[in-house]
Each structure stands twice: as C-alpha cells, then as structure tokens.
N, C-alpha and C positions, 0 to 999 in steps of 0.2 A: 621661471621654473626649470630654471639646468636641462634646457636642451630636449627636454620632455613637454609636450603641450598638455598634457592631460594632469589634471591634477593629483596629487595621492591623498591619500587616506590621514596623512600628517595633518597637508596642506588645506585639509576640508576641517579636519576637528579645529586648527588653527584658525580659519577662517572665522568658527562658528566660539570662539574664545573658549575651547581649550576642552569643549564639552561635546561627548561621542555620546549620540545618545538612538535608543535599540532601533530608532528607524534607518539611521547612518548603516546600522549593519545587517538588515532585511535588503533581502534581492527576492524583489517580486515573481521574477522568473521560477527562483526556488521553491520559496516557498508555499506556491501553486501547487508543485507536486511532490507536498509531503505530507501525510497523513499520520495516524496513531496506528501505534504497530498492533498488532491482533491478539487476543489473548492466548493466553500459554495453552487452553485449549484447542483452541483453532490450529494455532501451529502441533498442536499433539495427532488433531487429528489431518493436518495435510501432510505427517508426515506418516503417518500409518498408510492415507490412502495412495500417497509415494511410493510405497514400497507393494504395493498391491499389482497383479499383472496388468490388471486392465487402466493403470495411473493414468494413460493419454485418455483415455473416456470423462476421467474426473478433472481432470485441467481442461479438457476442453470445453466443458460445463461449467466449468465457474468464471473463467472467461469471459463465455457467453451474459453469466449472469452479474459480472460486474458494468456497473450504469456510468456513462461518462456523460459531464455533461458540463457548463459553462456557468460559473461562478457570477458574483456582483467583480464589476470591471474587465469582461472578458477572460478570467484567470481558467483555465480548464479543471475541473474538479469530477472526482471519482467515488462512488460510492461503494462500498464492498457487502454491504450488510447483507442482502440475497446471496449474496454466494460464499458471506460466513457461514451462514446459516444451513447452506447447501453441504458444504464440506459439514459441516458438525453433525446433521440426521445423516447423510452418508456414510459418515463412520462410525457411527452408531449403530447401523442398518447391516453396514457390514460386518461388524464385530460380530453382532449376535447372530448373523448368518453363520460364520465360522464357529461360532460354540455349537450352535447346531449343527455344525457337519455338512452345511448346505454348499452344494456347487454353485447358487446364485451369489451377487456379489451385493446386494444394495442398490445396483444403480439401477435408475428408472425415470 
C-alpha cells in the first residue's frame, strides 16, 4: 500500500471486485446525526419568531423541548416534533397577538 498503512477507498472497492456499494459510503458516525429538514412552515415560523424582541425566550423553549435520546446500536437520536409544534402555535399566537395591537407576545 505505497507507504500508507490504511486502506483507501480504491483499495476496498478493489478488494470487493470493483463493487461500491451504499454501505461502503455510510459513516455511522454521520448519519446518527441527520435528520429531515422541517417544513417550510416551521422555518417560516422560526424565522418570524427570530426577528421577534423576546427570540432568546423562544429558543430557549424549544431547546428545552427538543428530546434526545439513544437509537437501536447506541446511535444518539433527536426528536423535534414538541418543539415543531411549539414554534408553529407560537407564531400563530403571536401573529394574532400583533393584528390585535396586543403588547403580549404568545409565549406562555
């Protein structure tokens, strides 16, 4: 192996006659921590309550309500769903707060 002890990536589809197949290019490591990205509402509404004064109130609330927890084989996995759901009545709560003219903001 020219000086290099570790195999590469040639060296291994080579090994395996010539065939790369999707486990060769899965890293457990990663794909532990990737999830499905959030709907185009959810991002509509983290990004309204973003721009909101009180924003560190609403991140630190969904934070909270995000659940971590431990996969089949040790993998760490992460749940978002309470604190989609958080942000989405949030900014819903807030919206109509502002059409009403109201000084309260939604959170609670």
């Amino acid at each position: 192996m020219s000086g290099n002890d570790y195999p590469t990536d040639a060296s291994r589809v080579a090994a395996k006659g010539g065939k790369n197949t999707n486990a060769d290019q899965r890293d457990p490591a990663k794909s532990a921590l990737v999830h499905a990205a959030p709907s185009p509402e959810v991002i509509a509404a983290t990004e309204f309550l973003l721009a909101q004064p009180d924003a560190y109130l609403y991140r630190r609330r969904y934070l909270e309500l995000v659940v971590h927890g431990c996969g089949s084989g040790g993998t760490p996995t992460a749940d978002y769903t309470a604190a989609e759901r958080y942000l989405l009545a949030t900014a819903a709560a807030c919206r109509r707060s502002l059409r009403r003219g109201d000084s309260s903001t939604g959170e609670g």
